[in-house]
SEBA-235303 format. One line per 5 residues: number of its first residue (from 1); their letters; for each residue x, y negated, z of C-alpha. Coordinates in Angstrom, 2 decimals. Each point is the difference from the previous one (the first is absolute). Example, Ala and Ser with C-alpha at 12.3 -4.5 7.8 and 13.67 -1.06 7.14 Angstrom:
2
1 = AS = 12.30:4.50:7.80  1.37:-3.44:-0.66
% end
This chain:
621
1 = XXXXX = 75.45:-104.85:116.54  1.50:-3.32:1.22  2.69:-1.42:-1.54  2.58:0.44:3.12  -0.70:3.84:-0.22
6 = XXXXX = 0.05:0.39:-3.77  3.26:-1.88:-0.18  1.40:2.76:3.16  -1.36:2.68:-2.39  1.78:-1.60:-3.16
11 = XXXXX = 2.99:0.11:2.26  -0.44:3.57:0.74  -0.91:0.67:-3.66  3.66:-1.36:-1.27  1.39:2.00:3.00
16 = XXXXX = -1.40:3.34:-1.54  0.74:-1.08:-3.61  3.41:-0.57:0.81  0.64:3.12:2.03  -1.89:2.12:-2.76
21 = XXXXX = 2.03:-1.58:-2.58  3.14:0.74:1.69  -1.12:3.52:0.71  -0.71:0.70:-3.76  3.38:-1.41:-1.01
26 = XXXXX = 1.80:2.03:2.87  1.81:-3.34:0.77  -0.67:-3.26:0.49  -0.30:-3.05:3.41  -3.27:0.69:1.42
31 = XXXXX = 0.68:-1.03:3.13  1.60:-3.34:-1.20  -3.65:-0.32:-1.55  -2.36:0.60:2.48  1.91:-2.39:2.40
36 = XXXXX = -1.02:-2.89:-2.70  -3.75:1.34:-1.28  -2.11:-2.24:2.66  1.72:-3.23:-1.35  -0.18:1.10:-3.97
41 = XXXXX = -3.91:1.08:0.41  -0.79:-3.43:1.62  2.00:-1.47:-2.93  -1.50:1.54:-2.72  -3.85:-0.40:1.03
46 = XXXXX = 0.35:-3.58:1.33  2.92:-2.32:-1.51  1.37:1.88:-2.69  -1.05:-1.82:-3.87  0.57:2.16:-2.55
51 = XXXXX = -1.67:1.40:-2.98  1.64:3.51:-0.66  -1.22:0.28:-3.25  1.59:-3.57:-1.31  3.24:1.00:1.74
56 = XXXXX = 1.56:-3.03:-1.84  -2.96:-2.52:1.07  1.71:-3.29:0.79  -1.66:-0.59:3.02  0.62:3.56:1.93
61 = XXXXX = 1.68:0.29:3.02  3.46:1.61:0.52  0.69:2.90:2.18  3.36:1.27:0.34  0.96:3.57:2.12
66 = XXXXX = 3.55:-1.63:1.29  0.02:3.45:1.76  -0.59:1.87:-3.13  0.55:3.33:1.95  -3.48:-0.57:0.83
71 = XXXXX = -1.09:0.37:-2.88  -2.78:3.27:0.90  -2.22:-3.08:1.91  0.74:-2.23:-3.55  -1.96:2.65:-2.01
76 = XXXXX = -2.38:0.46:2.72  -0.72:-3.00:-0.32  -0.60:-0.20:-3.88  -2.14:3.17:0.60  -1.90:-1.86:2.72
81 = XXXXX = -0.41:-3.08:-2.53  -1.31:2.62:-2.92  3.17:-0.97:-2.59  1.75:4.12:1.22  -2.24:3.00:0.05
86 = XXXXX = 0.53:2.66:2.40  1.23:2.28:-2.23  2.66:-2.38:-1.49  0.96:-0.84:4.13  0.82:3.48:0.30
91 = XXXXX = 2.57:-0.04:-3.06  2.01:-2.06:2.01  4.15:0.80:-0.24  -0.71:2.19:-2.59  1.50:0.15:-3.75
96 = XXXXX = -2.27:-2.31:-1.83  -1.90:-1.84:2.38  0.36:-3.52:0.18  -0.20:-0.31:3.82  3.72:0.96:0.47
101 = XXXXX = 1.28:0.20:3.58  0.89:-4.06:0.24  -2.20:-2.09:-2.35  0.85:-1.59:-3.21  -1.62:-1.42:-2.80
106 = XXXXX = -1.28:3.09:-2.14  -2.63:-1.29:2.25  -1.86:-3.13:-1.84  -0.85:-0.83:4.09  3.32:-0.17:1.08
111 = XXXXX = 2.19:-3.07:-1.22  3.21:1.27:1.07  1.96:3.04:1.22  0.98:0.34:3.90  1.42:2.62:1.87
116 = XXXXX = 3.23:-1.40:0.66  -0.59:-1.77:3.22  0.24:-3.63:0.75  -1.10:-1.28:-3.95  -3.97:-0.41:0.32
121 = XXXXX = 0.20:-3.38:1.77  2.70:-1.12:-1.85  -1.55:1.06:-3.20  -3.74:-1.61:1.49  1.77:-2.90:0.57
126 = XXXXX = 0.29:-0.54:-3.70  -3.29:0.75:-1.01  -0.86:-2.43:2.88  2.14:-2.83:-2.02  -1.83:0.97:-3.17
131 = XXXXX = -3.24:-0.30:1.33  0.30:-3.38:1.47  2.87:-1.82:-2.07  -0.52:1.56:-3.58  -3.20:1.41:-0.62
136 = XXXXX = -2.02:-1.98:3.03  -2.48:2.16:0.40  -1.75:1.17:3.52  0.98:3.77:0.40  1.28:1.57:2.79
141 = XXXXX = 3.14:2.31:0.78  0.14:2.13:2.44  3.04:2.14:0.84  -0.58:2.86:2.50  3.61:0.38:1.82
146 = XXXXX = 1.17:2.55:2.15  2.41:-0.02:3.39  3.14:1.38:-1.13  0.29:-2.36:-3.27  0.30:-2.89:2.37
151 = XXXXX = 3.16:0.57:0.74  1.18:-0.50:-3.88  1.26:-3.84:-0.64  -1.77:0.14:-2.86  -2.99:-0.93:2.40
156 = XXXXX = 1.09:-2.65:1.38  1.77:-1.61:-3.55  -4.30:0.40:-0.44  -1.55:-1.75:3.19  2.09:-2.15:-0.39
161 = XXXXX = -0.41:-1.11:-3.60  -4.02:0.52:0.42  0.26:-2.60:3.38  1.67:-2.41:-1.87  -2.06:-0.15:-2.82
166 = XXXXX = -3.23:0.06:1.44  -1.63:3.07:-1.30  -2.84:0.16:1.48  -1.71:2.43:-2.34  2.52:2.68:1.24
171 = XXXXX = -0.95:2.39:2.64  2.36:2.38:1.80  -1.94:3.21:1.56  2.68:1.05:2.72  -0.78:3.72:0.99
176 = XXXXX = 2.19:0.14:2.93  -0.70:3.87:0.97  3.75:0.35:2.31  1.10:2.99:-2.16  2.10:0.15:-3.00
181 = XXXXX = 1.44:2.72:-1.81  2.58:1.65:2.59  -1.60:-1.42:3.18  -1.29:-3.57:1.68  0.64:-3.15:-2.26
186 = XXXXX = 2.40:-3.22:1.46  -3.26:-1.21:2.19  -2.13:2.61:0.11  -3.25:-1.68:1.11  1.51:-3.14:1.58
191 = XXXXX = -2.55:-2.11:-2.82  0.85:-3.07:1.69  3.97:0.43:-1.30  -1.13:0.23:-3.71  -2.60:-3.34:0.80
196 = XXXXX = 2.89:-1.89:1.32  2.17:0.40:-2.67  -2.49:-0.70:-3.18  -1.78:-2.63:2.01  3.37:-1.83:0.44
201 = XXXXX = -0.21:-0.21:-4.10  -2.97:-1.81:0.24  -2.45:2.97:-0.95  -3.54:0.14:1.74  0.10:2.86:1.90
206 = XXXXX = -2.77:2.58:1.46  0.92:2.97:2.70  -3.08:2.18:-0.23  -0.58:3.93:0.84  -0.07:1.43:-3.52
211 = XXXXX = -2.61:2.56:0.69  -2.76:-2.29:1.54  -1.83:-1.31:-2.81  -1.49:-3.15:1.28  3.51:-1.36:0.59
216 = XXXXX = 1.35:1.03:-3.64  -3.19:-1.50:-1.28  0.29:-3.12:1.83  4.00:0.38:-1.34  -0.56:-0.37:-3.37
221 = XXXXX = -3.04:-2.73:0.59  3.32:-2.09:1.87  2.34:0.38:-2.55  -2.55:-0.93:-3.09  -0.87:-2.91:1.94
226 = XXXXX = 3.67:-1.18:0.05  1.00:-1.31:-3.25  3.06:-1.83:0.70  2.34:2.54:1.61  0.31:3.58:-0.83
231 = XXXXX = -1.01:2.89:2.64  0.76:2.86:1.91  -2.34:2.08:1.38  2.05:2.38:2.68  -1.83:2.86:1.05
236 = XXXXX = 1.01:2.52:2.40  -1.08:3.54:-1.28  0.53:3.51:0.30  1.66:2.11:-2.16  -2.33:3.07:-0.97
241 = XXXXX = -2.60:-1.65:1.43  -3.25:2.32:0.96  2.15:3.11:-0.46  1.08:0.94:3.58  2.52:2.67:-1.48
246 = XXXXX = 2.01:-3.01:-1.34  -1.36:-3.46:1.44  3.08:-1.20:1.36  2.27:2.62:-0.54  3.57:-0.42:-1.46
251 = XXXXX = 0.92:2.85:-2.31  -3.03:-0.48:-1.90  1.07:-2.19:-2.81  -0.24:0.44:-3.52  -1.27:3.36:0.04
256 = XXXXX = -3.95:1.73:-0.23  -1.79:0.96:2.74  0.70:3.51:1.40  -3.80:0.58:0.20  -1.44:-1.75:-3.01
261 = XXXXX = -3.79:1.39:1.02  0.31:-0.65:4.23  1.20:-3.29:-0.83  -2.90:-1.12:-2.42  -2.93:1.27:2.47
266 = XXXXX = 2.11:-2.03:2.80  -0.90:-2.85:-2.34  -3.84:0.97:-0.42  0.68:1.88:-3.23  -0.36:-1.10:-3.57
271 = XXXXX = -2.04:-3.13:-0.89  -0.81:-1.88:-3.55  -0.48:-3.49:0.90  0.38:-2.91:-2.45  1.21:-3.12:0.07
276 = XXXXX = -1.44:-2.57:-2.56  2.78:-2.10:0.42  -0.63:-3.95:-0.85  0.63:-1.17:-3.45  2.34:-3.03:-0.50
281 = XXXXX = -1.44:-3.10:0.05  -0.13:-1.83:-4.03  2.85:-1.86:-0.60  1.43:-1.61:-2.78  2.80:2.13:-2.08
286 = XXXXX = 4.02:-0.47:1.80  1.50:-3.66:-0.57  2.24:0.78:-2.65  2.13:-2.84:-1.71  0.15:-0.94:-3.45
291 = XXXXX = 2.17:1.84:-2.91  1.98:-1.48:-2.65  2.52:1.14:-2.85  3.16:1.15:1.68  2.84:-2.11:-1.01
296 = XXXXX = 3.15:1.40:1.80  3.43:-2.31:0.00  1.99:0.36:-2.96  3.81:-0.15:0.44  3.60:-0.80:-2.45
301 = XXXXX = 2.16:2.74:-0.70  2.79:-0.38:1.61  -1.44:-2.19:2.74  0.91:1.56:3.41  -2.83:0.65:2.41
306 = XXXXX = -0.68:1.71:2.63  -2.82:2.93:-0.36  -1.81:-1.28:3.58  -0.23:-3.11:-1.73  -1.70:1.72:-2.72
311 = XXXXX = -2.11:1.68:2.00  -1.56:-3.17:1.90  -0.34:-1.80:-2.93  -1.90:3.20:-2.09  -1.91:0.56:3.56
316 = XXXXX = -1.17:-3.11:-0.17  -1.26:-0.52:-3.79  -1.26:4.02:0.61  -2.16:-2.00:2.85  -1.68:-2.53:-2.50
321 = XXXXX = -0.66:2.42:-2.46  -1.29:2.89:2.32  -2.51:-1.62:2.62  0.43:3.16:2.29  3.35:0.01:0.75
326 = XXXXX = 1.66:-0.50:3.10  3.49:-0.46:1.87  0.68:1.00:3.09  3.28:-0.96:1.61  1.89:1.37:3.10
331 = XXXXX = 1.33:-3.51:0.82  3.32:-0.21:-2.65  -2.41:-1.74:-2.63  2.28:-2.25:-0.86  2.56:2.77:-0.36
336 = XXXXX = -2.07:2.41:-1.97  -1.15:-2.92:-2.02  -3.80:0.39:0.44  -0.05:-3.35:1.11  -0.28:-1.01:-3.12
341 = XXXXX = -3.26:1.64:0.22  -1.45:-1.53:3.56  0.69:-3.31:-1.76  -1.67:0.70:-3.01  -3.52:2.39:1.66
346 = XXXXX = 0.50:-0.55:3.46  -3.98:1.14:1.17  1.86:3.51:-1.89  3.10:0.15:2.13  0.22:1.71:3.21
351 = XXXXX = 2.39:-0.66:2.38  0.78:3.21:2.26  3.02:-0.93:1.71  3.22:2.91:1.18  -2.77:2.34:0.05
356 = XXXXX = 0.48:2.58:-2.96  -2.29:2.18:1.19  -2.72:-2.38:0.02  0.60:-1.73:-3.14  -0.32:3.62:-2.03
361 = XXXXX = -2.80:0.93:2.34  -1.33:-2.79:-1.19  0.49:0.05:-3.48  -1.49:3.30:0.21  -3.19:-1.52:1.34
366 = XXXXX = -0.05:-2.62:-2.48  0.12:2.46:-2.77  -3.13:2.03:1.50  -1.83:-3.16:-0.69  1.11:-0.61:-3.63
371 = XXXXX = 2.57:-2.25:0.16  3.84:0.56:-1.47  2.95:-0.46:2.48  3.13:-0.47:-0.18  2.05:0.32:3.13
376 = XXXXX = 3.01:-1.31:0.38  2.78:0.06:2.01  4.11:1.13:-0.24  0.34:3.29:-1.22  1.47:1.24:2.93
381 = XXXXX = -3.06:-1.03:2.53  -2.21:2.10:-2.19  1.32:2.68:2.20  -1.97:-0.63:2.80  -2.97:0.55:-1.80
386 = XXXXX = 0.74:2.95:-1.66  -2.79:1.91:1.61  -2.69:-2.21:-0.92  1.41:-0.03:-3.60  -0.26:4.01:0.05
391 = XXXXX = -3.61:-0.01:1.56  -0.63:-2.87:-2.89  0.75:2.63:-2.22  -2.37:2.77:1.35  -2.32:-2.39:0.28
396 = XXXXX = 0.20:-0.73:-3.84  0.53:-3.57:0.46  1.00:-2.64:-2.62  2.04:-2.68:1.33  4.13:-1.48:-1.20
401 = XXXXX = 2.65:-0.34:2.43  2.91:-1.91:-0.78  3.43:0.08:1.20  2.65:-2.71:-0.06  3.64:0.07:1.06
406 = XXXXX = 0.78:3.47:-1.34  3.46:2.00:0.46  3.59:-1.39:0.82  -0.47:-2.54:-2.86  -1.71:-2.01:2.64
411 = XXXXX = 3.51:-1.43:1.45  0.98:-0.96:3.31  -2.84:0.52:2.23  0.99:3.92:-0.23  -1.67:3.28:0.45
416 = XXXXX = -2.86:-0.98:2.40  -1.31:-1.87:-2.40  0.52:2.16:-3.21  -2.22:2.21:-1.44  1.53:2.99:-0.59
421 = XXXXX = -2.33:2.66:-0.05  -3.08:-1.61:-0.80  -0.04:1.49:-3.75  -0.39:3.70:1.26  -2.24:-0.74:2.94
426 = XXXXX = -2.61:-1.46:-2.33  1.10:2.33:-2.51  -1.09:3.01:2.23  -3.59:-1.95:0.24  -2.63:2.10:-1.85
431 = XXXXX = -0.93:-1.44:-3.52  2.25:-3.24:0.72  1.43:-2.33:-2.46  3.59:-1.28:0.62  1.51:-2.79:-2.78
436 = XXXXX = 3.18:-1.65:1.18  0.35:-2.30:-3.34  3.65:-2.29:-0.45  -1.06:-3.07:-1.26  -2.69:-2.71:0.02
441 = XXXXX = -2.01:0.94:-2.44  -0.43:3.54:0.27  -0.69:-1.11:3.54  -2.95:-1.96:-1.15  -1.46:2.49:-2.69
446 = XXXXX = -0.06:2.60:3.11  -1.47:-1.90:2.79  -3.06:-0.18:-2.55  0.29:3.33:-0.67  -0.47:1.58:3.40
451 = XXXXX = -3.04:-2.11:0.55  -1.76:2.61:-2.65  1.42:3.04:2.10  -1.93:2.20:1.70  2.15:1.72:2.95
456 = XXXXX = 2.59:-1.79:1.89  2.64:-2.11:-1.73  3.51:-1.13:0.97  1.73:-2.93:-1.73  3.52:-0.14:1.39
461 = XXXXX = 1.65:-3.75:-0.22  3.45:-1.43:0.32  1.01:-2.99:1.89  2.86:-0.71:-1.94  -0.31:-1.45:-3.78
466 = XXXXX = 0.63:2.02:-3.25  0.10:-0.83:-3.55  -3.56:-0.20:-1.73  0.78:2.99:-2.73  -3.83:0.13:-1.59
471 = XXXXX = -2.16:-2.29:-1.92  -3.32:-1.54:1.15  -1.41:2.25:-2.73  1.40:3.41:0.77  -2.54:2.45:1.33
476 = XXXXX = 0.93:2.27:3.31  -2.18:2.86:1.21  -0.58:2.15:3.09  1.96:2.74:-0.91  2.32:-1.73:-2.58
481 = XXXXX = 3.95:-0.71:-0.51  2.15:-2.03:-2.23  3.05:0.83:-2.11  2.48:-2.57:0.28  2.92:0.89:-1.43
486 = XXXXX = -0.22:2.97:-2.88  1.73:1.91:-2.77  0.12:3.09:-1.87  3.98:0.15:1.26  -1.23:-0.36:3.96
491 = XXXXX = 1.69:2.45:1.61  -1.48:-0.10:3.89  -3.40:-1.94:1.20  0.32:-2.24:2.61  -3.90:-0.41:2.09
496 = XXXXX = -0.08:-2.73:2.33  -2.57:-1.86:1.76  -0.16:-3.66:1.46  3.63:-1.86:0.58  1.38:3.10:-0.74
501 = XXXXX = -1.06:-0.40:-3.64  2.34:-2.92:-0.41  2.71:1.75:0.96  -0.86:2.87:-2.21  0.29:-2.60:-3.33
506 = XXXXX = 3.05:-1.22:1.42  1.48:3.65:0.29  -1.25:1.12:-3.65  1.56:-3.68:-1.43  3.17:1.22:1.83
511 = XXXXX = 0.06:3.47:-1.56  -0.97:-1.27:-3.43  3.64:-1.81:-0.11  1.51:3.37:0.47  -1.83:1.66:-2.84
516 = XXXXX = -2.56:1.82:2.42  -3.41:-0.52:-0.58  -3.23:-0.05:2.43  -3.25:0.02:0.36  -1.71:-2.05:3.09
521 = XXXXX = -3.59:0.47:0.74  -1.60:-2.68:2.00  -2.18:2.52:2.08  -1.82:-2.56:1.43  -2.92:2.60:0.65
526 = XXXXX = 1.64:2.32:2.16  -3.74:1.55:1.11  -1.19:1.17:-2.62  3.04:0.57:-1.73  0.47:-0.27:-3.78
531 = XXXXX = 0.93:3.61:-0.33  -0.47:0.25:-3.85  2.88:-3.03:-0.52  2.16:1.60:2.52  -0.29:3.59:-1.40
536 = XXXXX = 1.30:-1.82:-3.74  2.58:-1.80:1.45  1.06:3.16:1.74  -0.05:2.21:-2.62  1.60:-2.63:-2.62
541 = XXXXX = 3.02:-1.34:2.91  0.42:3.63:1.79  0.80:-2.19:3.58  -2.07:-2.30:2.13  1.37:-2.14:2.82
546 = XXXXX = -2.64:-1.11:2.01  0.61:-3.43:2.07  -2.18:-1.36:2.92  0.12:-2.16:3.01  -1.63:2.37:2.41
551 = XXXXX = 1.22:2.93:1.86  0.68:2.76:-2.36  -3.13:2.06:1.77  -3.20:0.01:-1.83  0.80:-3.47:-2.64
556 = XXXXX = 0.34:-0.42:-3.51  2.92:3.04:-0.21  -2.46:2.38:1.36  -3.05:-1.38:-2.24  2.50:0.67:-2.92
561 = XXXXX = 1.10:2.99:1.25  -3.82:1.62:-0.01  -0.30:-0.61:-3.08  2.40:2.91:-0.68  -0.92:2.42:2.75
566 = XXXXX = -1.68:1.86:-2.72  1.11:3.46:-1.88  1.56:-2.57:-2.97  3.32:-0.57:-0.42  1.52:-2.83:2.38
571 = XXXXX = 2.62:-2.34:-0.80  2.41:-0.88:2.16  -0.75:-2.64:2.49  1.69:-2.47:2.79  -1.65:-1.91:2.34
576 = XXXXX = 1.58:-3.03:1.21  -1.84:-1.77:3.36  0.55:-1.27:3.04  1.28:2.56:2.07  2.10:-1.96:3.04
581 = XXXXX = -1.49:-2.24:2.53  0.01:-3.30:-1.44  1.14:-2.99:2.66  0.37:-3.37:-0.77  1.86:-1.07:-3.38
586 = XXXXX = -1.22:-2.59:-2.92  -2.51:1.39:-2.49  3.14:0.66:-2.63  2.03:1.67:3.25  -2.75:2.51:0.76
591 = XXXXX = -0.37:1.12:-3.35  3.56:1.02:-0.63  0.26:1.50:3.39  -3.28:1.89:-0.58  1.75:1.31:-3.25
596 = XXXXX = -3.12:-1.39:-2.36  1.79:-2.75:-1.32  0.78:-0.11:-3.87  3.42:1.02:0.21  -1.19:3.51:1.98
601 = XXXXX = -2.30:0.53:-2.47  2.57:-0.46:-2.84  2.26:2.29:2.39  -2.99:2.86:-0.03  -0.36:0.02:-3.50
606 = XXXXX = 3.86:0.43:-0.87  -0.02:3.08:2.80  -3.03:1.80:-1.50  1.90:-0.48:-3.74  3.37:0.95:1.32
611 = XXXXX = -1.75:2.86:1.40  -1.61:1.34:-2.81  3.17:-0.50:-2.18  2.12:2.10:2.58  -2.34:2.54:-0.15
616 = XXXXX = -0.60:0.51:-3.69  4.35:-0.39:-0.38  0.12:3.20:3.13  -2.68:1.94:-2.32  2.11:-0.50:-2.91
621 = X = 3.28:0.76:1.75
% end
């Protein structure tokens, strides 16, 4: 057989894998497969380095599915390459199996999870950075993209970014086949529109049909041979190719193929080729840089500093202990304070610009190779990333993002720039971490800490400067509080977080000069909560008033508050947050007119008392 028709009939092989696969699971994008099987079979047998059974090798190639729906001609693939039997191809979408209906990690071949369009380039694009900034090795990635994600700006945050920097060990596979899920894409097959606009971003670009094999081989011999750019190979193809019963038709996304049987002998019927794919060449292990004991900034009680400052300053001593971290910044480093850290380890900072979505696509890349981000930005910009922070999360990724300028305490430059509902965003992240500490060196202490977590962490940062409360000594934990005011006479609890713990002392100082005592708990870990010291102080005090400056959706009230949504008996509880839209006002001004100042809190307390005492004098009465 020559090697032109063996690659058509590894084409055709994928096309029958991935409409069997879909037939078994009764669901599935077959079609969105078979339109991309020609250009994965030539791939796999001629450029693709990998050793599937050293799926951690430091040398293999990466290869993402950016349009993870395809993920039938993925397993084909891995069948094709001998790491999937048949068997375990046709357990695909059902309970159990690890190929689940977008890829993700439970796969030791996959490095990331996609599915949600528009993230596999950005997400390649930080592998890309690894590869030739960090670890400096050779390998390859290769992101296979389809029509309809083009339209996403996440995209184009990615050309662009890959242009700039050179990657020339990136490869975009463009599988332009016109048709997306409810009918023709933006430009259909005009392949010249999408070469325009990448080329203009200094990519090397190649327009090739994407079923004739010479031209993908020759392709993927151009872009190898072009080390100082990154490239796009745009290929016009057919959805459902070699299937007339769908081959071009709309209507016939994301579902099996009526006729399962007709459409495999239309293909030339079941075949069990194999692909001995090309191991990586040897290379030397990852740069990594050197490690040293952590010494984090120590800090005066009393002294006031601001917990950003904290943060850049624990960043950076975090980055001469712990060769593999790294800071990314979305271009307010000197804001964030993570300029301390470019200063310090700048071949470990990476500059992404006003480009959220890159910078955590990014980060999430960086982590796949074994490296420890941090992003940061302001707390409210983590917003526009929120998707690529959820699929972080399915993707069982390990990586920090930090956000600065949090809530109304933030001053002047008013609500656009306050982060307000950052807590319960990342809150709602599965397995996430979110600490929002109040002084400098709990600050510190944390920003170590989350470089041990596994997950996603949040550490939430003030721009304004609070009193340092805690001693260089004092120990903090994922999952910890502190009790900073207490007594056996407390009669109410008091749980703040960040500023708002300052004005929680203030309030229980107030009250103690009217005889009333309270309890404040610095909850400073607000996911995971410290249920057991909030379930004492609830059961000793009988009344918590929660205080927090966030939106009273989904923050530190409604952490506390689940901590009680059990069959035990509840005390009574208040949440105090920011409930108005905030405008602009001095840092003291927006507290008080958020009603989260000290003397609200003091205010809270009396009305819960007063409350209770009315009540037990009615019963009596």
């Amino acid at each position: 057989m020559t090697d032109r028709r063996r690659l058509r009939e590894l084409g055709q092989q994928m096309r029958v894998d991935a409409v069997r696969a879909a037939d078994a699971a009764g669901s599935g994008h077959p079609t969105s497969s078979m339109s991309a099987a020609d250009l994965m079979a030539v791939l796999a047998n001629n450029y693709l380095r990998y050793d599937f059974d050293a799926p951690t090798a430091p040398g293999n190639d990466h290869l993402i599915f950016s349009k993870g729906h395809a993920s039938p001609l993925l397993y084909a693939l891995y069948k094709a390459c001998g790491a999937l039997s048949d068997e375990e191809l046709l357990s695909y979408r059902q309970l159990g199996s690890r190929l689940e209906g977008h890829p993700t990690p439970r796969l030791p071949w996959v490095d990331v999870a996609t599915g949600s369009l528009g993230q596999g380039l950005p997400i390649g694009v930080g592998i890309a950075l690894a590869g030739r900034y960090l670890d400096q090795l050779p390998y390859r990635v290769w992101v296979l993209c389809g029509d309809s994600e083009l339209t996403e700006g996440s995209v184009w945050e990615a050309v662009e970014y890959a242009g700039d920097t050179s990657l020339g060990n990136l490869i975009a596979i463009l599988d332009i086949n016109r048709l997306g899920q409810r009918g023709p894409t933006r430009h259909g097959w005009e392949v010249d529109a999408y070469r325009r606009r990448i080329a203009a971003f200094g990519w090397h670009t190649v327009e090739i049909d994407g079923h004739d094999i010479e031209a993908i081989d020759d392709a993927y011999a151009q872009a190898e041979a072009t080390p100082d750019r990154p490239t796009a190979i745009i290929a016009r193809t057919v959805k459902g190719a070699g299937v007339a019963a769908v081959a071009d038709r709309e209507g016939a996304h994301g579902k099996p193929l009526a006729d399962a049987e007709a459409a495999i002998a239309e293909l030339g019927g079941r075949r069990d080729l194999r692909i001995d794919v090309a191991r990586p060449q040897i290379v030397p292990r990852p740069r990594r840089f050197p490690d040293s004991p952590l010494e984090l900034p120590t800090y005066e009680v009393g002294d006031q500093v601001a917990t950003r400052d904290a943060f850049g300053a624990a960043v950076t001593a975090l980055g001469a202990a712990r060769g593999d971290v790294v800071v990314l910044d979305g271009e307010v480093a000197d804001s964030t304070r993570a300029q301390q850290f470019a200063r310090a380890h700048p071949e470990r900072f990476i500059e992404c610009y006003i480009a959220e979505q890159q910078m955590v696509a990014a980060a999430v890349g960086l982590q796949a190779r074994g490296w420890r981000p941090y992003a940061t930005t302001f707390a409210a910009f983590l917003n526009r990333a929120y998707d690529f922070i959820r699929m972080a999360a399915i993707g069982r990724s390990t990586l920090v993002l930090v956000g600065s300028h949090a809530g109304v305490a933030i001053g002047r430059d008013g609500p656009s720039q306050m982060g307000l509902e950052d807590i319960a965003a990342l809150r709602a992240i599965h397995g996430s971490v979110v600490l929002h500490p109040c002084d400098a060196t709990s600050t510190a202490h944390l920003t170590a800490a989350l470089a041990e977590h596994r997950g996603i962490g949040y550490l939430r940062t003030m721009r304004g400067e609070t009193p340092v409360r805690y001693e260089a000594g004092d120990h903090f934990e994922i999952g910890g509080s502190r009790l900073l005011r207490s007594s056996a006479a407390d009669r109410a609890t008091v749980v703040a977080a960040g500023v708002t713990v300052v004005e929680a002392v203030r309030a229980a100082d107030t009250l103690a000069t009217e005889g009333v005592g309270v309890r404040v708990i610095d909850a400073y870990s607000v996911k995971p909560v410290d249920a057991p010291t909030l379930r004492t102080s609830a059961a000793e005090t009988g009344h918590i008033v929660t205080v927090e400056d966030h939106w009273p959706e989904g923050g530190l009230g409604d952490a506390v508050l689940d901590v009680f949504a059990d069959t035990r008996p509840a005390p009574r509880i208040m949440k105090l947050a920011v409930s108005g839209m905030p405008a602009s006002a001095s840092p003291r001004e927006q507290l008080r007119e958020a009603g989260i100042d000290a003397d609200t809190i003091a205010a809270a307390v009396r009305a819960m008392l007063a409350q209770d005492e009315y009540a037990t004098a009615s019963r009596r009465g």
